[in-house]
C-alpha positions as CSV (number, residue, x, y, z in Angstrom):
1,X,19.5,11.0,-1.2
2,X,20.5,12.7,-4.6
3,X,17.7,13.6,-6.7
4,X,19.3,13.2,-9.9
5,X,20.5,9.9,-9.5
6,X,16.9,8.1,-8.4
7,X,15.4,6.0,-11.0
8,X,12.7,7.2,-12.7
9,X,10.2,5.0,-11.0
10,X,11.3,5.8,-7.3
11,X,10.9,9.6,-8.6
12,X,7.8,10.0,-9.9
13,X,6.0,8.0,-7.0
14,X,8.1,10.1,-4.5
15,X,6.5,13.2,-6.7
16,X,3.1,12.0,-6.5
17,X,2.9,10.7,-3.1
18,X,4.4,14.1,-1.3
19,X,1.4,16.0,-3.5
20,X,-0.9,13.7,-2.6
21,X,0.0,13.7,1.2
22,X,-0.4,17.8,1.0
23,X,-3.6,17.8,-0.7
24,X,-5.1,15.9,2.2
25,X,-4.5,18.9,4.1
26,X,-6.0,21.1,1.6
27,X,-10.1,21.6,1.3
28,X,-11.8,18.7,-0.1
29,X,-15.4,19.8,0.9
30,X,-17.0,23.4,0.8
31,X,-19.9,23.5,3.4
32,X,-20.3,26.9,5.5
33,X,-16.5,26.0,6.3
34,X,-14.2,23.8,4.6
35,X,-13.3,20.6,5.3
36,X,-9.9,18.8,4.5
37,X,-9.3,14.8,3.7
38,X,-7.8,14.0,6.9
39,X,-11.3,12.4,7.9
40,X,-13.1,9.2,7.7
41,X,-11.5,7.2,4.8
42,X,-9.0,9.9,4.2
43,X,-6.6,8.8,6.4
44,X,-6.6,5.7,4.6
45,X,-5.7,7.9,1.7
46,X,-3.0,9.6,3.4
47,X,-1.1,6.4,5.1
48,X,-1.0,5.1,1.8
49,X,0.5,8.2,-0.1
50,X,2.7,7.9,3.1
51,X,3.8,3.9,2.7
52,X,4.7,4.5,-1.4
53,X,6.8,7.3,-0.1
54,X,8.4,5.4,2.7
55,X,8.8,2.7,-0.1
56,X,10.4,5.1,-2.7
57,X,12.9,6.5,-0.4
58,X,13.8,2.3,0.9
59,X,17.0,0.7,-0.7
60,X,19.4,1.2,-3.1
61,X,17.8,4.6,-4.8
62,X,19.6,4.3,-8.2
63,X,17.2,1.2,-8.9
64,X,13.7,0.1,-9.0
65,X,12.0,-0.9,-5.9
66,X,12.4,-4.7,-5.1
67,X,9.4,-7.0,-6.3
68,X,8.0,-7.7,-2.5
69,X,8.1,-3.6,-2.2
70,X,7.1,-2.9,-5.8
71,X,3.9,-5.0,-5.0
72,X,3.3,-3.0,-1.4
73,X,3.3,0.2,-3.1
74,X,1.2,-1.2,-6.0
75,X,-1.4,-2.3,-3.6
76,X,-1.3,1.4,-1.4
77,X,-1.8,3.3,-4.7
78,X,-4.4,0.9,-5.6
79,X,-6.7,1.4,-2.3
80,X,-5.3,4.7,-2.3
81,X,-7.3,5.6,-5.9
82,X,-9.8,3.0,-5.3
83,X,-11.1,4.6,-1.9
84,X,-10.7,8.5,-4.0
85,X,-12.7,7.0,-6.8
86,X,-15.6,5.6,-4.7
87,X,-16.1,9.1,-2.6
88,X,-16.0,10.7,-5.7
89,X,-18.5,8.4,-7.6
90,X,-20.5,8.1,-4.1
91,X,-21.0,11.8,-4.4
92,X,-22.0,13.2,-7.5
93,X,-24.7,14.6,-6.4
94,X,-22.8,16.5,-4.2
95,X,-20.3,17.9,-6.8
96,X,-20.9,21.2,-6.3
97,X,-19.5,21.3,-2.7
98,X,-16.9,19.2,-4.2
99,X,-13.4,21.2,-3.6
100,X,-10.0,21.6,-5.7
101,X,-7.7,20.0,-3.1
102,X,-10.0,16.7,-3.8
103,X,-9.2,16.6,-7.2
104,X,-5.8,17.2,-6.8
105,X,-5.6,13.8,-4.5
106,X,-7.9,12.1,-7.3
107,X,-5.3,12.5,-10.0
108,X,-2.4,12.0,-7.4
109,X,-3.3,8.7,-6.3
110,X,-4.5,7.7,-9.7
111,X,-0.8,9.3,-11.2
112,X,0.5,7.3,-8.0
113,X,-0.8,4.2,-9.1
114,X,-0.1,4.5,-13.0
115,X,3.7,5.6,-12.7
116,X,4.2,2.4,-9.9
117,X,3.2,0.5,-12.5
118,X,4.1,2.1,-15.5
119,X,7.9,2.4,-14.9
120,X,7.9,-1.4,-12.8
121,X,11.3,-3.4,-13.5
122,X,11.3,-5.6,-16.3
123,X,9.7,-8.7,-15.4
124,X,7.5,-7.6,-12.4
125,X,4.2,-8.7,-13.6
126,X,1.0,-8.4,-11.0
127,X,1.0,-12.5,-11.1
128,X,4.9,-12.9,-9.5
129,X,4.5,-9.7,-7.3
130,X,1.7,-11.9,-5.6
131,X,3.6,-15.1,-5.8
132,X,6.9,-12.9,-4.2
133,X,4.5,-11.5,-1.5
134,X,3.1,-15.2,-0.7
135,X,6.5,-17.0,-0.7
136,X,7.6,-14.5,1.7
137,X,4.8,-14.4,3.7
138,X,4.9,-18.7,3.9
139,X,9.0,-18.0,4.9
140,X,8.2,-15.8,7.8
141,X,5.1,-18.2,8.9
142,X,6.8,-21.4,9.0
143,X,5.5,-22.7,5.4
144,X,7.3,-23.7,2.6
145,X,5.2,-23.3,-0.7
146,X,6.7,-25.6,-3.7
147,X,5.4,-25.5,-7.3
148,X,3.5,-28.7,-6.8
149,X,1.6,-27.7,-3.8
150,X,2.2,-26.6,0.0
151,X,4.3,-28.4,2.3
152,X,3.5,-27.2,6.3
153,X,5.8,-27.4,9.3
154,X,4.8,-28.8,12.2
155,X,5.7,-27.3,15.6
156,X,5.0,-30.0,18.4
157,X,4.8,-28.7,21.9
158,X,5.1,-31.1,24.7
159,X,3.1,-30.3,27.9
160,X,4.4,-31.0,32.0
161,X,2.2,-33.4,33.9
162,X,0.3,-32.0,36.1
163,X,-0.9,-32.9,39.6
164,X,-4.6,-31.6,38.9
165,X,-6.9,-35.1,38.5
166,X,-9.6,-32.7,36.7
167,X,-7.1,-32.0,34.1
168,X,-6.0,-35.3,31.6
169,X,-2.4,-35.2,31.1
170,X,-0.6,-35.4,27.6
């Protein structure tokens, strides 16, 4: 992996998500002791700073990510600052015992988020990022999705006669 030559996008969200995945080891929460966000929905947090890294560091490094990874790592930041947001507006009242390695995993997985997006490959819009993820999802499950609807595949399975009367054959 050379630095220099990664694209911009695969850079900044390999920045963002190794500082976000160390501030879940720093103090989030100053009780009598302090308290980092490796609990509850924190890991949640930190396997998603941990599948847009694992996605920046995938492929060909010199170009964007693909538009069925682009759309993974879209959706990690996203839960990622949507699950930071919520503890954070869920506990205002307790902003005092609020610590600084928190915020520094707010604005990471909101940065996260933003430069996934911001520095996408021209053309990736949210609408055929979905369409990418479905097509490839109906590929892998037998179903073949046309513009004009769904066509399904059919799998018979044929069943051996058997010699118990209580059971009807097929």
């Amino acid at each position: 992996m050379n630095f220099e030559t990664m694209s911009k996008q695969r850079k900044m969200m390999l920045i963002t998500a190794a500082v976000g995945v160390i501030n879940m080891f720093l103090p989030w929460w100053s009780f009598i002791i302090n308290i980092n966000g490796m609990h509850g929905t924190g890991i949640i947090v930190f396997l998603c700073y941990m599948v847009a890294g694992a996605l920046a560091l995938m492929g060909d490094q010199t170009t964007n990510l693909t538009r069925t990874n682009w759309m993974i790592a879209l959706i990690a930041a996203g839960l990622a600052a949507a699950i930071t947001v919520i503890s954070f507006l869920s506990n205002l009242d307790l902003l005092s015992l609020v610590s600084f390695g928190f915020y520094l995993a707010l604005a990471a997985s909101v940065l996260l988020l933003a430069f996934t997006y911001m520095y996408r490959s021209a053309g990736d819009t949210i609408q055929s990022g979905f369409d990418n993820l479905k097509s490839n999802f109906d590929g892998r499950s037998g179903t073949t999705t046309h513009v004009g609807g769904t066509t399904t595949t059919t799998t018979n399975v044929s069943h051996t006669p058997t010699s118990d009367p209580s059971r009807p054959s097929v």
